[in-house]
MIVEXKOL-231656 format. One line per 3 residues: their letters; for each residue z, y, x of C-alpha. Coordinates in Angstrom, 3 decimals, decimal comma. Layout:
a	Z:Y:X ~ ...
END
This chain:
xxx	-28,625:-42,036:-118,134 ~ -30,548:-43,039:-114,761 ~ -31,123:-46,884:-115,418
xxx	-32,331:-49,050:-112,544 ~ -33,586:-52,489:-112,660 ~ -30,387:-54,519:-111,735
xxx	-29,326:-53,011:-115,287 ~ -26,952:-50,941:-113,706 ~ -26,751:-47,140:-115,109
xxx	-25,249:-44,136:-113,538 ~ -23,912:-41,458:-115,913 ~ -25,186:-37,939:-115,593
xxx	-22,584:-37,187:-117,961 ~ -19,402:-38,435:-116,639 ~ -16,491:-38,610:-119,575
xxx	-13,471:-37,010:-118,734 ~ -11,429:-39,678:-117,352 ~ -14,488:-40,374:-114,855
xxx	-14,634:-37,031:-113,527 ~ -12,581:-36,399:-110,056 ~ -8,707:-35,808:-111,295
xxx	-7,822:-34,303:-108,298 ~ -9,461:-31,328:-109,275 ~ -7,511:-28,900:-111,046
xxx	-8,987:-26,009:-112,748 ~ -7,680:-22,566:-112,364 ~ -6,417:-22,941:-116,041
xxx	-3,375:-24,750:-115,076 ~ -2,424:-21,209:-113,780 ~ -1,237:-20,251:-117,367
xxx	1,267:-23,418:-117,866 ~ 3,175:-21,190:-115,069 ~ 2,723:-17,370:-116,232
xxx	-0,584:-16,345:-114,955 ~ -2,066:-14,835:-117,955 ~ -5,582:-15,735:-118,986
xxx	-7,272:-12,176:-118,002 ~ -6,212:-13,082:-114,855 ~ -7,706:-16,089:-114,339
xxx	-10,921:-14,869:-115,919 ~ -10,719:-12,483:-112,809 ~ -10,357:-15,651:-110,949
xxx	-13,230:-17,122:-112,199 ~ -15,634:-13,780:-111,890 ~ -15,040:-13,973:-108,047
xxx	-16,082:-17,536:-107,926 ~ -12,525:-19,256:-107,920 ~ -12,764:-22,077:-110,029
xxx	-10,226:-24,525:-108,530 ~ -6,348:-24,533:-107,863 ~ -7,506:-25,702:-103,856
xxx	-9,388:-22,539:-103,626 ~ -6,924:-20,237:-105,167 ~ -4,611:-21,848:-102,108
xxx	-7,458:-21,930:-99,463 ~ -8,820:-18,554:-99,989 ~ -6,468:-15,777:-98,182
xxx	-4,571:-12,938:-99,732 ~ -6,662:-10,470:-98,514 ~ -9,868:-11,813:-100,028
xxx	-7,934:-12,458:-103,141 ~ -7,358:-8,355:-102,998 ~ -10,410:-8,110:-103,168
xxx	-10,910:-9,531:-106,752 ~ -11,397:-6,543:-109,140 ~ -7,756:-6,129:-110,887
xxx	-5,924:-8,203:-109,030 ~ -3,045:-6,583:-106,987 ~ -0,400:-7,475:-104,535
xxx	2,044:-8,346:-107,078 ~ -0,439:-10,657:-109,114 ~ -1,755:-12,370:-105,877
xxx	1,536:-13,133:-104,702 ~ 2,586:-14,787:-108,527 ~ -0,529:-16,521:-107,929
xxx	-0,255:-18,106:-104,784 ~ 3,095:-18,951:-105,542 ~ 2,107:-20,916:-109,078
xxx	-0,838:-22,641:-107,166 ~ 1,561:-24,015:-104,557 ~ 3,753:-25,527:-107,233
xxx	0,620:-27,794:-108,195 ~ -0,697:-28,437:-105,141 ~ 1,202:-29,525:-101,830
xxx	-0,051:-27,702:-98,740 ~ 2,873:-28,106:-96,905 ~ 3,162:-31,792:-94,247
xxx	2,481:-34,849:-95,461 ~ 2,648:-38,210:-93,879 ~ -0,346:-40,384:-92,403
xxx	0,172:-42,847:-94,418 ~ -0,225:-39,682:-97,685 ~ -3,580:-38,911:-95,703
xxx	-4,622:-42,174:-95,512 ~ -4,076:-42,837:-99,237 ~ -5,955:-38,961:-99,754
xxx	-8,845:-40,413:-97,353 ~ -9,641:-43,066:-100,077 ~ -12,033:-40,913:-102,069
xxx	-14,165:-40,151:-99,379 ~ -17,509:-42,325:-100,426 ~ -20,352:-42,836:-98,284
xxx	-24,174:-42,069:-99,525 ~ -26,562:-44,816:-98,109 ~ -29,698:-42,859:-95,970
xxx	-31,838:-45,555:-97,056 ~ -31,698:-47,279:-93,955 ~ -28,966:-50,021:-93,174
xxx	-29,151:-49,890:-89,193 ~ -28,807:-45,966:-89,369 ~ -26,374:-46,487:-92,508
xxx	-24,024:-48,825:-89,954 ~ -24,025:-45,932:-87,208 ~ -22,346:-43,772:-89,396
xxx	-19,982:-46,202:-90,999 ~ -21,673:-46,779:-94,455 ~ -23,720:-43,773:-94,434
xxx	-23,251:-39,556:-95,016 ~ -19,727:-39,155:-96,229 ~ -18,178:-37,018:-98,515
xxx	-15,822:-34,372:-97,903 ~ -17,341:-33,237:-94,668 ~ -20,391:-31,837:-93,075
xxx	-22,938:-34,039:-91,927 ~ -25,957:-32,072:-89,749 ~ -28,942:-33,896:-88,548
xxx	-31,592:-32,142:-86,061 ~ -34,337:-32,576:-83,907 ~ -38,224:-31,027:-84,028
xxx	-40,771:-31,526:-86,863 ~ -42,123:-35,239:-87,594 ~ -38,789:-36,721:-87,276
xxx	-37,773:-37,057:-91,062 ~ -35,420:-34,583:-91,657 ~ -36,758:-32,970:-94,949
xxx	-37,771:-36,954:-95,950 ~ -33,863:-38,031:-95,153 ~ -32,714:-35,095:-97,510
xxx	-35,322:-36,460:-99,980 ~ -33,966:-39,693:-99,911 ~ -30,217:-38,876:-100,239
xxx	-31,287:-37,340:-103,205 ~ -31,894:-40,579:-104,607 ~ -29,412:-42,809:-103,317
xxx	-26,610:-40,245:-104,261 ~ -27,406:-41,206:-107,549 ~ -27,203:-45,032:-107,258
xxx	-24,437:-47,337:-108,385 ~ -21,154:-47,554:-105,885 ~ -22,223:-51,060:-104,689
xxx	-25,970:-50,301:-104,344 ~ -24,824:-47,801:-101,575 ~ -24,816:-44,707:-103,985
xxx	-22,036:-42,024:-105,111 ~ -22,842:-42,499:-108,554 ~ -23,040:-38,129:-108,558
xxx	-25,445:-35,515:-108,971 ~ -27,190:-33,599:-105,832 ~ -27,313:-29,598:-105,298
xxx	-30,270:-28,699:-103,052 ~ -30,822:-25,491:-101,387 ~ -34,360:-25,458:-99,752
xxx	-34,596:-22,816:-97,544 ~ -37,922:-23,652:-96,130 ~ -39,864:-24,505:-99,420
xxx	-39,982:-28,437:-98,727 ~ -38,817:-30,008:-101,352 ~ -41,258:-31,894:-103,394
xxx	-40,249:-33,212:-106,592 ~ -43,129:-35,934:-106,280 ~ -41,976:-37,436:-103,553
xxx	-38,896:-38,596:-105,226 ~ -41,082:-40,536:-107,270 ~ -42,131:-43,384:-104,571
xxx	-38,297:-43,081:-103,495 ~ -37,012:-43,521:-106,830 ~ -39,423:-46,586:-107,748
xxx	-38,080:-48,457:-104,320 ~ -34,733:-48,509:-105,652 ~ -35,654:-48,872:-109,524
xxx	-34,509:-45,706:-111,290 ~ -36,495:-43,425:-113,227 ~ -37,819:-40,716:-111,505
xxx	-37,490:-38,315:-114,294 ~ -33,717:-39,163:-115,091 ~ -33,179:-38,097:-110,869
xxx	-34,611:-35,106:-110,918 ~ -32,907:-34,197:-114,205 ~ -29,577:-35,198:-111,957
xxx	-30,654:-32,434:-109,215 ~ -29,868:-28,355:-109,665 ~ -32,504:-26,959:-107,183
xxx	-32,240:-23,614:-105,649 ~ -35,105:-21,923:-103,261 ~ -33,078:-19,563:-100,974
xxx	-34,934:-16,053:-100,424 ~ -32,849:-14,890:-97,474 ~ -29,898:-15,789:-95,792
xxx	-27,958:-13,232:-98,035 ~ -29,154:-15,374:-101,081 ~ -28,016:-18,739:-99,712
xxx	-24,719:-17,687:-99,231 ~ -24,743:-16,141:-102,629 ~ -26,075:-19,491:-104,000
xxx	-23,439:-21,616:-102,167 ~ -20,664:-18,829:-103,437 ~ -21,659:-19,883:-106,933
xxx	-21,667:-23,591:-106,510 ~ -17,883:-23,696:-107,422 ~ -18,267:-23,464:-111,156
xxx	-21,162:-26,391:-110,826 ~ -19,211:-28,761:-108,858 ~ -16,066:-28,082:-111,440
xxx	-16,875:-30,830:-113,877 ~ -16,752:-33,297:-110,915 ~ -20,019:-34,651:-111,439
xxx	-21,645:-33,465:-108,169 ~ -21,561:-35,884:-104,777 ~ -24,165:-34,188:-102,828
xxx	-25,073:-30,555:-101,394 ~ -28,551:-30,394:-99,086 ~ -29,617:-27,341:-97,348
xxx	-32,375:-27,495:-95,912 ~ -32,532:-26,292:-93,417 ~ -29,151:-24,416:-92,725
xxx	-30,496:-21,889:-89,872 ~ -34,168:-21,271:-90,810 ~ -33,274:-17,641:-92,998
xxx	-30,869:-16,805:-90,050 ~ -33,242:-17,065:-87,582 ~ -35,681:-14,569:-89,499
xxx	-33,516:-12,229:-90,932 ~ -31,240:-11,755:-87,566 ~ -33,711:-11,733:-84,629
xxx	-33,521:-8,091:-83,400 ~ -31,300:-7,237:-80,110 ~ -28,111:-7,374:-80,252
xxx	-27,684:-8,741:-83,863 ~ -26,338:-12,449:-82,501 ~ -22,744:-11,392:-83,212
xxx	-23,161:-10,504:-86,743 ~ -25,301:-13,315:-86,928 ~ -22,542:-16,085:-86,300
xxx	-19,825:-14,363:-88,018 ~ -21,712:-14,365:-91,182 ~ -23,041:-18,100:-90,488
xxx	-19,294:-18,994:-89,602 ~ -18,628:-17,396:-93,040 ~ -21,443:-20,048:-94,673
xxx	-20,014:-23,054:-93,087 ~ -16,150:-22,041:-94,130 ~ -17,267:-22,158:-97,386
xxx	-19,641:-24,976:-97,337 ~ -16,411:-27,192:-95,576 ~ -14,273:-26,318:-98,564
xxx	-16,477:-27,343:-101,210 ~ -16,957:-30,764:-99,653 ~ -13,104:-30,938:-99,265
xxx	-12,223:-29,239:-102,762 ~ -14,549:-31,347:-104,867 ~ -15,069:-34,619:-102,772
xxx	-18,867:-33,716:-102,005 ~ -21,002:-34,469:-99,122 ~ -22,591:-31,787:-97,566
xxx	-25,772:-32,776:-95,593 ~ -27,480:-29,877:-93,382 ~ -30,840:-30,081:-91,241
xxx	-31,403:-28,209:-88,517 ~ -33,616:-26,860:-86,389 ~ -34,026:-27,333:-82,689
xxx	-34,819:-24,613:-79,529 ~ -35,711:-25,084:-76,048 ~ -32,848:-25,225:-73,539
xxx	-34,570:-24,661:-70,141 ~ -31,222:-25,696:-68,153 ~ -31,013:-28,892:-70,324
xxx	-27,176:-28,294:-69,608 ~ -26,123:-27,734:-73,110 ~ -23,325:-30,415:-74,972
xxx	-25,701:-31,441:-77,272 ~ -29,156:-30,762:-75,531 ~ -31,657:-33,631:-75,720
xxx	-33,503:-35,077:-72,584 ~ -36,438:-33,151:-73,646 ~ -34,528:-29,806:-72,898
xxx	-34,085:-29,295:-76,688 ~ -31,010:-28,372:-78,448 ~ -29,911:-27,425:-82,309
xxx	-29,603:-23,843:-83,328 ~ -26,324:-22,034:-84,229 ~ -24,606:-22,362:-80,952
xxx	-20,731:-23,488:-81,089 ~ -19,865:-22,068:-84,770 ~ -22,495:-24,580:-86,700
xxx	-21,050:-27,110:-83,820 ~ -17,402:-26,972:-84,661 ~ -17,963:-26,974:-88,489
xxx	-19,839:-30,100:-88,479 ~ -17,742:-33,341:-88,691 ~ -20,755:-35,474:-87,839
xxx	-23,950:-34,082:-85,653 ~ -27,009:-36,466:-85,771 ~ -30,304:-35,877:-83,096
xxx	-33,186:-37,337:-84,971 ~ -36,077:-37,868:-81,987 ~ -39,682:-39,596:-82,172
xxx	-39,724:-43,111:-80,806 ~ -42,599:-45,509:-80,415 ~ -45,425:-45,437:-82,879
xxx	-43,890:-44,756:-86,204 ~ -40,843:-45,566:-84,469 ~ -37,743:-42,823:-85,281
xxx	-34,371:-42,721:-83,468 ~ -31,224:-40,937:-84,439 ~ -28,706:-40,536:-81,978
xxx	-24,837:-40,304:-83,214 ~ -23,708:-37,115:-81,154 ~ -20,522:-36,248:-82,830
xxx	-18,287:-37,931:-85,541 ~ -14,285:-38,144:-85,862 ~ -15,028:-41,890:-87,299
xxx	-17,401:-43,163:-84,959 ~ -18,554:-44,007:-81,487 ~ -21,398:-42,322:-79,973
xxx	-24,492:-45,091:-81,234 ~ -28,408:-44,799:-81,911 ~ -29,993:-46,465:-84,314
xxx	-34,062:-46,860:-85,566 ~ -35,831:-46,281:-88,692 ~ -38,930:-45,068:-90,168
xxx	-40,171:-43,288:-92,791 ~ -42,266:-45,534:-95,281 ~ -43,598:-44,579:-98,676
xxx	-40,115:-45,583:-100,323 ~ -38,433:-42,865:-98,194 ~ -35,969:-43,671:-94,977
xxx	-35,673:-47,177:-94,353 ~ -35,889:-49,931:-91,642 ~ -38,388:-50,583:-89,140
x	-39,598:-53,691:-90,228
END
């Protein structure tokens, strides 16, 4: 238990009538004739939920050692029987739409831009060059993911992929003491991963399914999302393998923040733009790296940018929820927060 000083306590735990119901496990397969090997198959390839048995396509699902047409077909068939893919109405959606939760950034006025703060089921990606809090924003999700409901938190666990070798467990000490919870109980609450090579990260993010299964998990950081790309696909004419495996990444990364209600927070990196012409291109001629794929998979785009002083400014470039807004904030010893 993570207990903070308003005596409030989030479970690390969760008992099983606290855990997400609207995941279903593969194992309701077999209540409809899908024998157990089967699944087990299932689960070896990384399918751990009824929404990606449906989600995943019949040709990948092929590919799963001892599966064949006949047996994918049964199995589509018995996942659509639990799970409606077919139209709904709005008003369905809008009913569907109220388990989305928002994670606090630690910092009200850039908490209001985004409507409450980084939302689950969706990719949030925030940018911009060094000094501008990135890595320090991912640090302090990590802590606010954990708080209670009405202290701004998700009341969840955190995943972090750190493809950079950033993180610093000792700097969610100062962030946990500003909000009163005990630094050891966080980073207990946080499965950290340090990804080798872009081949690695993806085979880190294929695994996350059977960790976000128990629907304990509310967060996913990577950072940062292009930094392995960058090194391990810079020779001539490698661009186009590039995206289509990063476009692979980001399909995957969108259906675990859809499939198990997580919020999936990306930094970025930044590159000059001597035309300054580009959609999201900053006044300084700088623009995020990953081109359109990473720009169509992310539901909200934030450019983080130095201001005056100590001053920091994130700009709201992209987000199906809200207007286009900036917002201030620095980086204090307790993490994002204010300028005061």
């Amino acid at each position: 238990m993570v207990t903070v000083d308003t005596r409030r306590t989030i479970d690390s735990d969760p008992e099983p009538e606290e855990v997400d119901s609207s995941i279903l496990d593969v194992d309701e397969l077999q209540n409809l004739g899908i024998n157990a090997a089967d699944i087990q198959k299932l689960r070896a390839a990384g399918i751990y939920a009824i929404s990606t048995v449906l989600s995943t396509t019949r040709r990948n699902l092929l590919k799963v050692k001892g599966l064949s047409e006949v047996k994918v077909d049964k199995i589509k068939e018995a996942a659509g029987k639990l799970i409606n893919v077919g139209f709904i109405s709005a008003t369905e959606q809008a009913h569907n739409r109220r388990r989305v939760i928002a994670v606090s950034s630690g910092s009200k006025q850039l908490d209001s831009i985004l409507g409450g703060g980084v939302k689950t089921m969706s990719i949030t990606e925030v940018f911009g060059e060094y000094r501008c809090g990135k890595t320090q924003l991912a640090h302090t999700l990590c802590v606010t993911a954990q708080l209670p409901k009405d202290m701004g938190g998700a009341e969840g666990k955190v995943a972090y992929i750190d493809t950079e070798g950033t993180f610093r467990p000792e700097r969610l000490r100062d962030i946990a003491e500003r909000f009163g919870v005990d630094a050891e109980q966080v980073c207990d609450n946080i499965s950290y991963a340090r990804a080798l090579n872009s081949e690695h990260q993806m085979e880190l993010i294929e695994k996350l399914g059977s960790t976000f299964a128990d629907g304990s998990y509310r967060l996913l950081i990577v950072d940062s999302i292009m930094a392995q790309f960058r090194v391990d696909y810079c020779g001539r004419g490698e661009l186009n393998e590039r995206q289509q495996k990063l476009n692979q990444m980001l399909g995957r990364l969108n259906r675990l923040a859809e499939e198990y209600n997580v919020a999936v927070f990306m930094t970025n990196q930044v590159q000059s733009d001597p035309g300054a012409s580009a959609l999201f291109a900053a006044a300084d001629g700088r623009k995020p790296v990953g081109g359109h794929v990473l720009a169509h998979a992310s539901a909200t785009r934030i450019m983080l940018r130095k201001g005056r002083g100590e001053e920091r400014v994130a700009k709201l470039q992209d987000s199906p929820d809200m207007p286009e807004r900036e917002a201030t904030y620095c980086i204090g010893e307790g993490g994002i927060q204010d300028v005061a």
